[in-house]
MIRO-790035 format. One record per atom (N, C-alpha, C): residue in one letter; atom name; z, y, x. Coordinates in Angstrom, 2 decimals, padded with zeros to 5 digits. Each point is the difference from the previous one (the first is absolute). Layout:
<aa=A; at=CA; c3=Z; c2=Y; c1=X>
...
***
This chain:
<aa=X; at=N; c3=-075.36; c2=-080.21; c1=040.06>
<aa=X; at=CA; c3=000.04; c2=001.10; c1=000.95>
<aa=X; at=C; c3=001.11; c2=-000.28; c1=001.03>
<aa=X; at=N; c3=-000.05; c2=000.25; c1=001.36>
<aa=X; at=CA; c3=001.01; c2=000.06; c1=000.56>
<aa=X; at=C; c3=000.08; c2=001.10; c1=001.26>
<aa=X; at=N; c3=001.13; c2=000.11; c1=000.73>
<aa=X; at=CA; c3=000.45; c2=001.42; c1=-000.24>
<aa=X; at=C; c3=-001.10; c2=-000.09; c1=001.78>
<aa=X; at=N; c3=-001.07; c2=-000.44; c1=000.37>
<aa=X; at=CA; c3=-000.59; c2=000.28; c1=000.97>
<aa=X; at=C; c3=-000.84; c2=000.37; c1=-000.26>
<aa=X; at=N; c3=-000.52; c2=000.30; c1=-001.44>
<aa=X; at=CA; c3=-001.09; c2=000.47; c1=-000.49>
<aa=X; at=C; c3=000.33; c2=001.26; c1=-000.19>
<aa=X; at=N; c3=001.27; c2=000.70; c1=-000.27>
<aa=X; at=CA; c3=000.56; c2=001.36; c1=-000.11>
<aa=X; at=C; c3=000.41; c2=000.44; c1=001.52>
<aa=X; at=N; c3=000.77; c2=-000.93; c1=000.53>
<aa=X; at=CA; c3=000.60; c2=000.68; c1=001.50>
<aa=X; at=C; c3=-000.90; c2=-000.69; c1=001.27>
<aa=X; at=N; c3=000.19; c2=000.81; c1=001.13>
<aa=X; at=CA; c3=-000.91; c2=-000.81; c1=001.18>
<aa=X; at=C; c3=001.04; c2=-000.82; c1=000.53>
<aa=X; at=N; c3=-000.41; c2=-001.69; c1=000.24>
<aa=X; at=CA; c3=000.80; c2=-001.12; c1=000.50>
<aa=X; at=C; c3=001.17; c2=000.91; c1=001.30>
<aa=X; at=N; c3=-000.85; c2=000.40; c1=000.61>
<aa=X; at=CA; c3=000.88; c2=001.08; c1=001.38>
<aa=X; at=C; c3=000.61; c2=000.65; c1=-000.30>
<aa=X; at=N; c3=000.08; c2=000.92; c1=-001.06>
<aa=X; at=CA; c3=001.36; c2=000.73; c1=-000.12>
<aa=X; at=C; c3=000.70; c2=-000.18; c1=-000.90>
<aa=X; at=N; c3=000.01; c2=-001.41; c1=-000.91>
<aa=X; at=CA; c3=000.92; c2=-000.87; c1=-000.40>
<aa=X; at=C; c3=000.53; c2=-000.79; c1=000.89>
<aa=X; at=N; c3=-000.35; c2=-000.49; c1=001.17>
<aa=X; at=CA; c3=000.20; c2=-000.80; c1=001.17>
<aa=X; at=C; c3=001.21; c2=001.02; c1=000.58>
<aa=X; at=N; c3=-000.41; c2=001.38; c1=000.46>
<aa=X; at=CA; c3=000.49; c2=000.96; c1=000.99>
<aa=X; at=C; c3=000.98; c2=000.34; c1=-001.06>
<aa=X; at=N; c3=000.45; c2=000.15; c1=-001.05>
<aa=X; at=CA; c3=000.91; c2=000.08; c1=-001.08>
<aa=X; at=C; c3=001.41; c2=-000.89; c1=000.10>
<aa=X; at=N; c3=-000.38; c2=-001.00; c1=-000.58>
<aa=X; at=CA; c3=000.80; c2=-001.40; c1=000.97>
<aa=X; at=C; c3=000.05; c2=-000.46; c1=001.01>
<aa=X; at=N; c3=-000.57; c2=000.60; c1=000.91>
<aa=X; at=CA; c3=001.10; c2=-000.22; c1=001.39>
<aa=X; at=C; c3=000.82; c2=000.94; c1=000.34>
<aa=X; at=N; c3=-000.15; c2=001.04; c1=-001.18>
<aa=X; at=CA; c3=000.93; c2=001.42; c1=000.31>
<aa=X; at=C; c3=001.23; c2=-000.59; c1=-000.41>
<aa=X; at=N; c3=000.49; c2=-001.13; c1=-001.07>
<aa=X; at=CA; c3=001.34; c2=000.19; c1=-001.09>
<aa=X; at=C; c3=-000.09; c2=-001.30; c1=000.89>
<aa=X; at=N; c3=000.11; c2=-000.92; c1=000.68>
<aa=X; at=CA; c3=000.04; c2=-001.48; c1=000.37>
<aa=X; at=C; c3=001.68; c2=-000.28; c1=000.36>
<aa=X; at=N; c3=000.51; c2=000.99; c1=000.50>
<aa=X; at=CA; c3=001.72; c2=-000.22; c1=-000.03>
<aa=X; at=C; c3=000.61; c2=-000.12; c1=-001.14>
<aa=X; at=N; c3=000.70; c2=-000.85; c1=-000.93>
<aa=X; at=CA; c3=000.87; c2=000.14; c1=-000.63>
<aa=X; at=C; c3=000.73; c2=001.54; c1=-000.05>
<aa=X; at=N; c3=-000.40; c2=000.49; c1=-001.26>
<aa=X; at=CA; c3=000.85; c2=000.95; c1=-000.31>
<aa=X; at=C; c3=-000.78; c2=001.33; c1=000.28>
<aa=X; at=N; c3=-001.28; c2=000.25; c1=000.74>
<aa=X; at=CA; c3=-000.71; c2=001.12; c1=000.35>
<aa=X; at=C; c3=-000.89; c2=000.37; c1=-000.79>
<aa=X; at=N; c3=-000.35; c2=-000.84; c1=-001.53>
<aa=X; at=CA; c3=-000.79; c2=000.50; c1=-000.68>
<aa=X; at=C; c3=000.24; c2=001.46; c1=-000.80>
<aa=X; at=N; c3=-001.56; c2=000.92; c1=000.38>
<aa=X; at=CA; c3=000.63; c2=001.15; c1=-000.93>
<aa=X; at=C; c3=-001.25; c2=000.08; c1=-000.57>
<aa=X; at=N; c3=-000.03; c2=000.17; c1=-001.56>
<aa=X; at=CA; c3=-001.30; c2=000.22; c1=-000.37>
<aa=X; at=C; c3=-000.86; c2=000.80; c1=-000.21>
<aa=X; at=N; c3=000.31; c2=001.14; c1=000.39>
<aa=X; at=CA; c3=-000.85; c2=001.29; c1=000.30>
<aa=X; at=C; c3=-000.73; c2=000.04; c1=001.33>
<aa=X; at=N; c3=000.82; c2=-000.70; c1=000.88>
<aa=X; at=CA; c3=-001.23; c2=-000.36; c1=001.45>
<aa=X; at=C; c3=-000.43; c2=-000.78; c1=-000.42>
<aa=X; at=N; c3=000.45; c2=-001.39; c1=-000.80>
<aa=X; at=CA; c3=-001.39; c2=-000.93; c1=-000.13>
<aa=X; at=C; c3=-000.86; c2=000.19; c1=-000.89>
<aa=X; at=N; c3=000.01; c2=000.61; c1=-001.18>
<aa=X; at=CA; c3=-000.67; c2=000.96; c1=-001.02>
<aa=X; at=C; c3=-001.31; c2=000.94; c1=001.27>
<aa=X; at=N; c3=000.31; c2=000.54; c1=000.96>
<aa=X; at=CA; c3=-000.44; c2=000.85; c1=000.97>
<aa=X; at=C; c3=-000.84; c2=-001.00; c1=000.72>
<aa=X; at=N; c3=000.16; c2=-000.69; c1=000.63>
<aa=X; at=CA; c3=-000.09; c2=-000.70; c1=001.13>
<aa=X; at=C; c3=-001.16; c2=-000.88; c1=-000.59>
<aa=X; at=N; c3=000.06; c2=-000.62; c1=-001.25>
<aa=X; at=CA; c3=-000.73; c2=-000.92; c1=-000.39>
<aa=X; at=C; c3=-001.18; c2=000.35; c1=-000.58>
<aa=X; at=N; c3=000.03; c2=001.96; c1=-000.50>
<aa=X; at=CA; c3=-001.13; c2=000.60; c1=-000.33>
<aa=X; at=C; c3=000.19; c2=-000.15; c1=-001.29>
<aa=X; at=N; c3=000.93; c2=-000.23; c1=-000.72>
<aa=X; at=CA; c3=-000.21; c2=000.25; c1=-001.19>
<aa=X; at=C; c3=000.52; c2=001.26; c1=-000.61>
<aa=X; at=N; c3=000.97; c2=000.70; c1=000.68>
<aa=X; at=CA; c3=000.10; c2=001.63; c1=-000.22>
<aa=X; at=C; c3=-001.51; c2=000.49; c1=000.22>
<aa=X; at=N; c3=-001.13; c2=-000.11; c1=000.16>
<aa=X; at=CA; c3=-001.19; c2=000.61; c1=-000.11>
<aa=X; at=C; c3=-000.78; c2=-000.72; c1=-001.53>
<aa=X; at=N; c3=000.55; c2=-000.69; c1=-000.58>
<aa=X; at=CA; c3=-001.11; c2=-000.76; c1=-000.68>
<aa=X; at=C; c3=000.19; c2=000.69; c1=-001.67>
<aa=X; at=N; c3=-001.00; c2=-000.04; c1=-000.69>
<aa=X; at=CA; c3=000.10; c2=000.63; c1=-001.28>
<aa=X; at=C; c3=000.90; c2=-000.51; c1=-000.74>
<aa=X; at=N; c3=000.37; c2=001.10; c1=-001.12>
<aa=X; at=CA; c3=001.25; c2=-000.87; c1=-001.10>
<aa=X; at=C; c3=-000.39; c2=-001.03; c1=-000.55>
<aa=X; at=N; c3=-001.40; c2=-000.44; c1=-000.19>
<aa=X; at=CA; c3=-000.41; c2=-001.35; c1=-000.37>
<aa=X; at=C; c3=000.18; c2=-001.42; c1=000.62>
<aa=X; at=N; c3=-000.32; c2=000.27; c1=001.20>
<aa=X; at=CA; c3=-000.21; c2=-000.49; c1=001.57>
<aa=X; at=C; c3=001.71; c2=-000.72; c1=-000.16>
<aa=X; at=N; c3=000.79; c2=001.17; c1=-000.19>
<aa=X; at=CA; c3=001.69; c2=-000.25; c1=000.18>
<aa=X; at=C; c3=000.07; c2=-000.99; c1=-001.04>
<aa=X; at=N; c3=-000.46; c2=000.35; c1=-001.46>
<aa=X; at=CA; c3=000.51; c2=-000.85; c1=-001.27>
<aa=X; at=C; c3=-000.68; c2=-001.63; c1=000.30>
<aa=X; at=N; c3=-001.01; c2=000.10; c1=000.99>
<aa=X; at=CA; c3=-000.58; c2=-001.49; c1=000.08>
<aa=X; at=C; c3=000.58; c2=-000.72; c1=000.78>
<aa=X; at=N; c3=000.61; c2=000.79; c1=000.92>
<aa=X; at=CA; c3=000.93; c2=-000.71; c1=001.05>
<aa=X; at=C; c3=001.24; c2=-000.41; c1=-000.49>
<aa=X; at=N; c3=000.64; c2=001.14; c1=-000.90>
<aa=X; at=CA; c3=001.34; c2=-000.35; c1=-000.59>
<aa=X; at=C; c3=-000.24; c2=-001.93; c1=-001.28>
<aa=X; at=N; c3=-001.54; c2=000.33; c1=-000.35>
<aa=X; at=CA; c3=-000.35; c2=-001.25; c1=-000.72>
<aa=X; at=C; c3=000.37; c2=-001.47; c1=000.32>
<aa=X; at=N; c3=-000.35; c2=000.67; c1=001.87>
<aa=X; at=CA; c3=-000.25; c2=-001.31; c1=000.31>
<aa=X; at=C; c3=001.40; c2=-000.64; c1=000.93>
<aa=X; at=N; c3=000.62; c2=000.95; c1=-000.35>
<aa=X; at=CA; c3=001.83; c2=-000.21; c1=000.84>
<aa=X; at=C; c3=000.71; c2=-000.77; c1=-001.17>
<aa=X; at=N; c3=-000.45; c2=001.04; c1=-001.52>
<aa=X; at=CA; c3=000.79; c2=-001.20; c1=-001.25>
<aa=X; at=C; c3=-000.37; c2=-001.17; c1=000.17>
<aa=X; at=N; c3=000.64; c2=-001.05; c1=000.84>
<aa=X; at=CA; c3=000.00; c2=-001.16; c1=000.03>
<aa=X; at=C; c3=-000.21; c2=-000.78; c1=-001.43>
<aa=X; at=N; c3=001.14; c2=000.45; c1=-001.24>
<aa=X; at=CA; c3=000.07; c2=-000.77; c1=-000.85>
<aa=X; at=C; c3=-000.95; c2=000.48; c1=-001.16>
<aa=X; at=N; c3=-000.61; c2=000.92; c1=000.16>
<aa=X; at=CA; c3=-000.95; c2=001.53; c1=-000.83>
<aa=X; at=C; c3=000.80; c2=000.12; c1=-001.21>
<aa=X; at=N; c3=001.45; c2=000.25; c1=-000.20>
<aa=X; at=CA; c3=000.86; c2=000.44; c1=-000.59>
<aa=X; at=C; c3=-000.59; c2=001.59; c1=-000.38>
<aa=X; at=N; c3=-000.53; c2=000.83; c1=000.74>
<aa=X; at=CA; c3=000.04; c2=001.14; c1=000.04>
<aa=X; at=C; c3=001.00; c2=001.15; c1=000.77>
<aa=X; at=N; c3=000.93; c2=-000.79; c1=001.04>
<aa=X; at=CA; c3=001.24; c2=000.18; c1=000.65>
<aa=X; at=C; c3=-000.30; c2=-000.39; c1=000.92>
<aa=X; at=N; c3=000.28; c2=000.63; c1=001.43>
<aa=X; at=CA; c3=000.72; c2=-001.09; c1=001.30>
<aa=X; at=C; c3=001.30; c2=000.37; c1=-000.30>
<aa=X; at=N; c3=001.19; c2=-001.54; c1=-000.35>
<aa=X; at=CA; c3=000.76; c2=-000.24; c1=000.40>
<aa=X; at=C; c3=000.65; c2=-000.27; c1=001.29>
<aa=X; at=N; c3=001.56; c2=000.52; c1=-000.14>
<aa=X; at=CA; c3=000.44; c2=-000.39; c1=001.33>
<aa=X; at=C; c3=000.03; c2=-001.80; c1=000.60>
<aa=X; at=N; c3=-000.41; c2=-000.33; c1=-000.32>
<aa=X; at=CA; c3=-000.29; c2=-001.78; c1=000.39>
<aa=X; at=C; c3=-001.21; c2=000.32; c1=000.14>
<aa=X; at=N; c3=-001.33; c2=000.58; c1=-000.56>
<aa=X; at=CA; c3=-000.99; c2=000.18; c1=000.98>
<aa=X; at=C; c3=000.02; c2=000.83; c1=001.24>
<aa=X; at=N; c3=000.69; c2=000.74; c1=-000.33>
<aa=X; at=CA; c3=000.30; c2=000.82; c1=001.39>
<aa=X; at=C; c3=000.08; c2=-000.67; c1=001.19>
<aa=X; at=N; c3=000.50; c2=-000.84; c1=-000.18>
<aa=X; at=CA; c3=000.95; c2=-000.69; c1=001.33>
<aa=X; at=C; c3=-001.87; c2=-000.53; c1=000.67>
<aa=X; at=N; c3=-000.56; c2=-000.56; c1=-000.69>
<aa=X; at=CA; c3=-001.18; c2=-000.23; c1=000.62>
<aa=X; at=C; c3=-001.05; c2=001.05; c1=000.18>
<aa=X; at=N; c3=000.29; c2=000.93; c1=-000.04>
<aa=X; at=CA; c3=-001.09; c2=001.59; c1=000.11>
<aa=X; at=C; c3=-000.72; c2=-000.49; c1=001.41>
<aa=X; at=N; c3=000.18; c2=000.15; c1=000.99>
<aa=X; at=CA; c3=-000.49; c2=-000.51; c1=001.28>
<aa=X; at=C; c3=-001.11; c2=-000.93; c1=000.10>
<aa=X; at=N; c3=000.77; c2=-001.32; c1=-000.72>
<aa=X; at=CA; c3=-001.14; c2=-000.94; c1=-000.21>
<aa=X; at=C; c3=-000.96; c2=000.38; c1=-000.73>
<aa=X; at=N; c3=000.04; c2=000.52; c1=-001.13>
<aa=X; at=CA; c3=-001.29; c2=000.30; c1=-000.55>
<aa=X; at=C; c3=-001.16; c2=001.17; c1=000.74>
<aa=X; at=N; c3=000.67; c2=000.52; c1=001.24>
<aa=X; at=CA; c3=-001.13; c2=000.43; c1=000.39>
<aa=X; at=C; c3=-000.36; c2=-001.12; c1=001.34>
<aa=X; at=N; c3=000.82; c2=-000.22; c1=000.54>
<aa=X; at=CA; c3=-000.32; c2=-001.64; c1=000.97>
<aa=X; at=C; c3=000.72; c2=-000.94; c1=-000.37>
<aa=X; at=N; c3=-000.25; c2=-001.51; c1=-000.26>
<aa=X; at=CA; c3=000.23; c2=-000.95; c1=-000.19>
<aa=X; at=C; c3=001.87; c2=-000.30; c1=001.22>
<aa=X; at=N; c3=-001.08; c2=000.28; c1=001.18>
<aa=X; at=CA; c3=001.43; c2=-000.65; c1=001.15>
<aa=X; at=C; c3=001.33; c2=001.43; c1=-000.28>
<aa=X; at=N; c3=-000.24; c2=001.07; c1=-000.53>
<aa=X; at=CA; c3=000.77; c2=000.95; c1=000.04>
<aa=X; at=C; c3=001.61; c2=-000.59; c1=-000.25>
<aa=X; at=N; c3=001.06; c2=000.39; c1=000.44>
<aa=X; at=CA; c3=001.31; c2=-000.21; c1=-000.67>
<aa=X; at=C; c3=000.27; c2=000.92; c1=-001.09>
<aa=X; at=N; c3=000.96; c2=-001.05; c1=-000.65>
<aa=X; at=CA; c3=000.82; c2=000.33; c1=-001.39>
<aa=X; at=C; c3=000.55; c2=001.55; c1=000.56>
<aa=X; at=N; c3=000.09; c2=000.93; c1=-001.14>
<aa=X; at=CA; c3=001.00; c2=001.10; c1=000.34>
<aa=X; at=C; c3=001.19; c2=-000.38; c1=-000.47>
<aa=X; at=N; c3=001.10; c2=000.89; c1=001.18>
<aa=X; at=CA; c3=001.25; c2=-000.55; c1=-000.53>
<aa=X; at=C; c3=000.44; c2=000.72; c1=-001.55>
<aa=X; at=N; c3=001.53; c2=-000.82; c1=000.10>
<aa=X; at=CA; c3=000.30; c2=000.64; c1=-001.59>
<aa=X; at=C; c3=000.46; c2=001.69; c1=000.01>
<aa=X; at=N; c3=000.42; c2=000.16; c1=001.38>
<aa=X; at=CA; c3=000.11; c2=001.80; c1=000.00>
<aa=X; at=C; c3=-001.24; c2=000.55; c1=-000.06>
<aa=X; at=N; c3=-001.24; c2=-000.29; c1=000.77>
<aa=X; at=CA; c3=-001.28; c2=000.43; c1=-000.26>
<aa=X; at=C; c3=-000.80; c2=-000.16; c1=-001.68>
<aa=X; at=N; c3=000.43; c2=-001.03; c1=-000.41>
<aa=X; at=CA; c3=-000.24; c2=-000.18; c1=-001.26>
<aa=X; at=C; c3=000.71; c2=000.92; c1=-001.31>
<aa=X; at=N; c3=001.19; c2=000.25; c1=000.16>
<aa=X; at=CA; c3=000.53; c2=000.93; c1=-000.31>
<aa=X; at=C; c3=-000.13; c2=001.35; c1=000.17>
<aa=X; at=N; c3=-000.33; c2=000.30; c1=001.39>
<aa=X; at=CA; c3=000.08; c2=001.55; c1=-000.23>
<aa=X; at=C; c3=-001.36; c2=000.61; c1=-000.46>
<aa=X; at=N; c3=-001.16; c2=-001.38; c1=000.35>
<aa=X; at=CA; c3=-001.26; c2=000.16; c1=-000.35>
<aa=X; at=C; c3=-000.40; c2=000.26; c1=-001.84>
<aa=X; at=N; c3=000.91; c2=-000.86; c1=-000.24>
<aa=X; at=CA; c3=000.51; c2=000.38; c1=-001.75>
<aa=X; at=C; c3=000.28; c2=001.36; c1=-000.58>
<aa=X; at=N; c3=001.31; c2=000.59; c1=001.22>
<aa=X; at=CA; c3=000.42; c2=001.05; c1=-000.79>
<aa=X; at=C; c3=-000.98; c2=001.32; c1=000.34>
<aa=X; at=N; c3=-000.96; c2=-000.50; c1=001.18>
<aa=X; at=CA; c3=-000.76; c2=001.43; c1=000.54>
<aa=X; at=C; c3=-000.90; c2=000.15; c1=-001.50>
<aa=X; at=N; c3=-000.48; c2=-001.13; c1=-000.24>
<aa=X; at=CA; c3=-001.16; c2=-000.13; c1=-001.19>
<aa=X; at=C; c3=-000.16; c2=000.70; c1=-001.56>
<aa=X; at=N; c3=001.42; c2=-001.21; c1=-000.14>
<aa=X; at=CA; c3=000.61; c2=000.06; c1=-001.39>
<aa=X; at=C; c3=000.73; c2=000.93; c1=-000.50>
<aa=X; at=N; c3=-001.22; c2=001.25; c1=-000.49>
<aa=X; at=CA; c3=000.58; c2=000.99; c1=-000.71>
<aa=X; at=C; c3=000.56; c2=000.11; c1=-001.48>
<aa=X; at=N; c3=000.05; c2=-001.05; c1=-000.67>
<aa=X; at=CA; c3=000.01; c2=000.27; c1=-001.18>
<aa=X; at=C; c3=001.69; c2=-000.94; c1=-000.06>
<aa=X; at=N; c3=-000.05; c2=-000.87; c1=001.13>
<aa=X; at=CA; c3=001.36; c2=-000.54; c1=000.31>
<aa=X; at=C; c3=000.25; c2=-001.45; c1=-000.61>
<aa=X; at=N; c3=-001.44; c2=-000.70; c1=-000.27>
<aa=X; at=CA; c3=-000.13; c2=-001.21; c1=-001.02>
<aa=X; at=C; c3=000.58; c2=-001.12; c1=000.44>
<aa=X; at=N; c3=000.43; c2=000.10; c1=001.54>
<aa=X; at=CA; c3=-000.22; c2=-001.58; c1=000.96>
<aa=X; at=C; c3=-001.40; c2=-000.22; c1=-000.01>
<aa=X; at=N; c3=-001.17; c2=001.25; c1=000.12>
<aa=X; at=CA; c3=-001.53; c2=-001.08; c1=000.34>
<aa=X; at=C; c3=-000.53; c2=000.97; c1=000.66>
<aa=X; at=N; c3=-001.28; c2=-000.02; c1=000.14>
<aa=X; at=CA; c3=-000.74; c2=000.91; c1=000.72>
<aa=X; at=C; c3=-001.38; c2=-000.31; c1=-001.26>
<aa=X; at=N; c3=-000.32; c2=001.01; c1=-000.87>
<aa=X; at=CA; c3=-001.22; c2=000.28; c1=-000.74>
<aa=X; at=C; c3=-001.15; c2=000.45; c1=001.16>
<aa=X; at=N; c3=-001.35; c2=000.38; c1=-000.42>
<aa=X; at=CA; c3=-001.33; c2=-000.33; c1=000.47>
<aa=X; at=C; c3=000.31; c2=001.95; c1=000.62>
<aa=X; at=N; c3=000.49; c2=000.59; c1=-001.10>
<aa=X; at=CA; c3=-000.22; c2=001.54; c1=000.04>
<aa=X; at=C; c3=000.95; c2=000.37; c1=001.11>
<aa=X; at=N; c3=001.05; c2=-000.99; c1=000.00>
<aa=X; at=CA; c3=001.91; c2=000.48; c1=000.71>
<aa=X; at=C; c3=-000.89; c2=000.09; c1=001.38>
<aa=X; at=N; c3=-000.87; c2=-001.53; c1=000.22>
<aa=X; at=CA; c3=-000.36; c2=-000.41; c1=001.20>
<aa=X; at=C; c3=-001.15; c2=001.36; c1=000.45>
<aa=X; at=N; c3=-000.98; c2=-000.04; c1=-000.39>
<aa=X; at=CA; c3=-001.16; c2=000.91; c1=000.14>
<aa=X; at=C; c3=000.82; c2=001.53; c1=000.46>
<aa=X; at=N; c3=001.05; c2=000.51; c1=-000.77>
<aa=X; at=CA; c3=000.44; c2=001.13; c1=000.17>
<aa=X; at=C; c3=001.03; c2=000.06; c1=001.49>
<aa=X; at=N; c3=000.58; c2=-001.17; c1=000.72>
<aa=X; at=CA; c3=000.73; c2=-000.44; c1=001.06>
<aa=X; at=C; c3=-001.27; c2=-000.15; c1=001.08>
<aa=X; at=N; c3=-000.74; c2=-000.36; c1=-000.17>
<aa=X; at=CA; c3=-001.36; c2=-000.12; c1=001.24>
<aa=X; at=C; c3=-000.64; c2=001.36; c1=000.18>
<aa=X; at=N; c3=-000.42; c2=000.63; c1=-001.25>
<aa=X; at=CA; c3=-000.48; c2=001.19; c1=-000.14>
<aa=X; at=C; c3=000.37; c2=001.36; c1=000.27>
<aa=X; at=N; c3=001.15; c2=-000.26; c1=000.07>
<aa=X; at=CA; c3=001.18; c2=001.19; c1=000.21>
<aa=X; at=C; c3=000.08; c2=000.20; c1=001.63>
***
């Protein structure tokens, strides 16, 4: 599965050119922007599937840093403040990770 089969190429496109400065990523506009604040809690858990890089059951903060790329290839790395605060918006339970539910409930919200 990949995530163009859940989101339309265009407003994953129009998503990432929104955060393209160093340091402007926020993930509730790109959550918005990319159409996945409309998509079912399933829809969310398949997407969050396909971000676990390592299918740990976690995005870690070392996957984080590549969030971008996995929805475009040419996307840039997020920095380590974006990576971070993207952590602490998530991570409710306070693990150092981001679970499938932490994530779904941060998009959904």
């Amino acid at each position: 599965m990949s995530l163009t089969s859940i989101l339309a190429a265009d407003a994953i496109e129009n998503a990432i050119k929104d955060c393209q400065a160093p340091d402007s990523f926020n993930s509730k506009k790109f959550f918005q922007l990319s159409g996945l604040t409309k998509k079912s809690p399933q829809e969310v858990k398949d997407v969050f599937c396909i971000l676990d890089n390592d299918g740990s059951g976690f995005i870690e903060e070392e996957e984080l840093k590549f969030f971008l790329q996995r929805f475009s290839p040419g996307a840039r790395l997020l920095t380590d403040k974006e990576t971070k605060s993207f952590l602490s918006d998530a991570d409710d339970d306070s693990d150092g990770k981001i679970g499938a539910e932490e994530f779904q409930a941060m998009v959904l919200s």
